[in-house]
C-alpha positions as CSV (number, residue, x, y, z in Angstrom):
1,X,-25.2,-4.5,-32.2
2,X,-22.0,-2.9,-33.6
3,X,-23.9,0.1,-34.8
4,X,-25.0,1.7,-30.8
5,X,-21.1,0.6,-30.1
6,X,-19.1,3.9,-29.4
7,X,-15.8,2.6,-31.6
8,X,-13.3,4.4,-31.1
9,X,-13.9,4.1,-27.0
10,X,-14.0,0.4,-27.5
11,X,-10.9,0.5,-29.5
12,X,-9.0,2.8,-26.9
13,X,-10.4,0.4,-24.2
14,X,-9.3,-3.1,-26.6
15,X,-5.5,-1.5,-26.6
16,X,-5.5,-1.0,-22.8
17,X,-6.9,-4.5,-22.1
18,X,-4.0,-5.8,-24.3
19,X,-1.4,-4.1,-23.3
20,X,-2.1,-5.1,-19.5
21,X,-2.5,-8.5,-20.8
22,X,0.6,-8.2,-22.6
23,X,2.7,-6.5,-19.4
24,X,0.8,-9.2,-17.3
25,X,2.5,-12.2,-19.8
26,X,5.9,-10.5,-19.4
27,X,5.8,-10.5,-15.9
28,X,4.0,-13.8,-15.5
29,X,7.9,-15.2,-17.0
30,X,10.2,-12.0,-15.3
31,X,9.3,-12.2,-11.9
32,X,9.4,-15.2,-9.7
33,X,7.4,-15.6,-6.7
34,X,7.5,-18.0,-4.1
35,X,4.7,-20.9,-4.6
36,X,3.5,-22.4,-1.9
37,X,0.9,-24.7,-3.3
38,X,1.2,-27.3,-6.3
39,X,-1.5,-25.8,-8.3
40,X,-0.3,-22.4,-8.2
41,X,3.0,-23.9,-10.1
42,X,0.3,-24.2,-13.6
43,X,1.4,-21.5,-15.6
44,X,-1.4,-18.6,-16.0
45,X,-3.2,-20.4,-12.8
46,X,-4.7,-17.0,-11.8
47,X,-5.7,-16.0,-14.6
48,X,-7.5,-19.4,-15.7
49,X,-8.8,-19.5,-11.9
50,X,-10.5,-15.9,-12.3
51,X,-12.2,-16.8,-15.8
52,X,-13.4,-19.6,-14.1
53,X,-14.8,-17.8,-11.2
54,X,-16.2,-15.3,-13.2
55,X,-18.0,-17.6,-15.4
56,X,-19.3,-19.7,-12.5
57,X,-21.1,-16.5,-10.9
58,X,-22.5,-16.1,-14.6
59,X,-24.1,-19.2,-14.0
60,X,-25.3,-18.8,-10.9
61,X,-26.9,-15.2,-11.5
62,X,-29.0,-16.5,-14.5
63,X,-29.7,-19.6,-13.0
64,X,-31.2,-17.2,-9.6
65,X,-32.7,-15.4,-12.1
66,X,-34.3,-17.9,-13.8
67,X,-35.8,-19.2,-10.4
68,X,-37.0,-15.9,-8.4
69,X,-38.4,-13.9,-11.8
70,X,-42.1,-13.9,-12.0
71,X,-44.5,-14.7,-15.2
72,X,-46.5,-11.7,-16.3
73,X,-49.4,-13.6,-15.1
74,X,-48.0,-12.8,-11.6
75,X,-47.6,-8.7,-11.8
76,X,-51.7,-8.6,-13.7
77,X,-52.5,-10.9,-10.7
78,X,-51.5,-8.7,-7.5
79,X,-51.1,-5.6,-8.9
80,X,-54.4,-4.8,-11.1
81,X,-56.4,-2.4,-9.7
């Protein structure tokens, strides 16, 4: 897999990831906003709540595609002439 990887594009795109992550920890401490629920008060809440989100539509998207894909049966079925 490593070998069809453009490297030094995905090393250029690895620092910029960690340096916003990085900016994104300093600021998480720096700046103070105003919270107006309980759960927002758990540190790196937004962060934990997007990884979340993201891996939940993972889910769902193979789980759809699992459902609605058809056998190979299906296409020799309907569409042999």
């Amino acid at each position: 897999m490593w070998d069809k990887v453009d490297k030094p594009n995905f090393y250029k795109a690895f620092i910029v990831v960690l340096i916003a992550f990085l900016l994104s920890l300093i600021g998480e401490f720096y700046f103070h906003e105003e919270k107006h629920f309980a759960f927002e008060r758990i540190p790196f809440f937004e962060g934990i709540f997007g990884l979340l989100g993201a891996l939940f539509l993972f889910i769902v998207v193979k789980v759809t595609g699992v459902l609605v894909s058809k056998k190979e049966e299906d296409y020799d079925k309907y569409y042999s002439s």
